[in-house]
C-alpha positions as CSV (number, residue, x, y, z in Angstrom):
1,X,-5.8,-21.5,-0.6
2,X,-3.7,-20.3,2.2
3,X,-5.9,-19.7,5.9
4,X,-4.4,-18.0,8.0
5,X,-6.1,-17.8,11.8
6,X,-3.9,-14.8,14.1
7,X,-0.8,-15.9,12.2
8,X,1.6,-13.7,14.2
9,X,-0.3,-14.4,17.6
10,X,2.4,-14.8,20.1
11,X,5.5,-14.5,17.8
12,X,8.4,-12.7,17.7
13,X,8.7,-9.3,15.3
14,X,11.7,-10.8,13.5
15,X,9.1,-14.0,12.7
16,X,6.1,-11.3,12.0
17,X,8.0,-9.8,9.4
18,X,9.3,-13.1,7.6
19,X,5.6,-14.0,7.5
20,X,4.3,-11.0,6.3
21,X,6.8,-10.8,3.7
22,X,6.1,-14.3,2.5
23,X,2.2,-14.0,2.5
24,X,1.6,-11.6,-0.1
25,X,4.3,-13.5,-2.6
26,X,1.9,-16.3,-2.0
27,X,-1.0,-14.1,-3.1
28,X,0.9,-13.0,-6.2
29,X,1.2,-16.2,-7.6
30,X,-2.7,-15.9,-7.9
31,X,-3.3,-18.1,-4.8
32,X,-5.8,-16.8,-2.0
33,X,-5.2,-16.2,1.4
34,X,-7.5,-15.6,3.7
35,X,-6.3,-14.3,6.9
36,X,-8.5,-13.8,10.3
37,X,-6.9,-11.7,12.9
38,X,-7.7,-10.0,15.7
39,X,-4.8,-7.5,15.2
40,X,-6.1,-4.7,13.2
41,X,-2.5,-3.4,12.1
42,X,-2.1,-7.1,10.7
43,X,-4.9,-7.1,9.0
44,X,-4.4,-3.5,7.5
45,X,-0.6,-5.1,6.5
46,X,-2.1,-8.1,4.8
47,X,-5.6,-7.3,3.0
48,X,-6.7,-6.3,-0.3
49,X,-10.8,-5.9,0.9
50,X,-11.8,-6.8,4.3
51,X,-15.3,-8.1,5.1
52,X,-16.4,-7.3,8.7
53,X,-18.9,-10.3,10.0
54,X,-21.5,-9.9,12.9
55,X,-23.7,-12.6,14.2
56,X,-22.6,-14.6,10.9
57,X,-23.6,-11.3,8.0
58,X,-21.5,-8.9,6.5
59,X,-22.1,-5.7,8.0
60,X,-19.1,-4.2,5.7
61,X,-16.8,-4.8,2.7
62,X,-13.8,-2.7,2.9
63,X,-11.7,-2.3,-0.3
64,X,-8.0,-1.8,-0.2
65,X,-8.2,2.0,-0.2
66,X,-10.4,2.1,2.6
67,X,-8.7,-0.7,4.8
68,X,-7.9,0.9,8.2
69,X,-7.6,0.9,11.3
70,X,-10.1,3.6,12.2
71,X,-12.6,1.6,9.5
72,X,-12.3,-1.8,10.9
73,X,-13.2,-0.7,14.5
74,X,-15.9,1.5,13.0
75,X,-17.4,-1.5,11.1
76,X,-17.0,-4.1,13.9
77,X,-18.9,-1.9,16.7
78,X,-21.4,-0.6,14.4
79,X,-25.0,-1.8,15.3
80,X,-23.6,-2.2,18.6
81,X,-25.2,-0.6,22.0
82,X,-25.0,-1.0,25.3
């Protein structure tokens, strides 16, 4: 199992795109990788489903098909107010 926490925090785009090119051959070899990010682009890049946590529950499981953007930061403010 490969975690992966902000992998491309504070790396160059050259780096970002070795990495992101290496991570998914890892994942076709049939090994997991888990990655937590708090780039939403990255995480659209690198996830088959996406489960959005609040105050330790999932409050969404995205599959690949609806991985977004626009459906991560819906998910993560839902139940939200101010």
């Amino acid at each position: 199992m490969l975690l992966l926490d902000d992998p491309a925090r504070g790396v160059d785009v050259g780096a970002r795109a070795e990495m992101h090119a290496v991570i998914p051959e890892f994942a076709a070899a049939g090994k997991p990788v888990v990655p937590a990010s708090t780039d939403l682009a990255e995480r659209c890049d690198l996830c088959d489903r996406a489960l959005v946590f609040q105050c330790g529950r999932v409050v969404a499981r995205l599959t690949r098909v609806e991985v977004s953007e626009q459906a991560l930061s819906v998910a993560m403010n839902a139940g939200f107010t101010r």
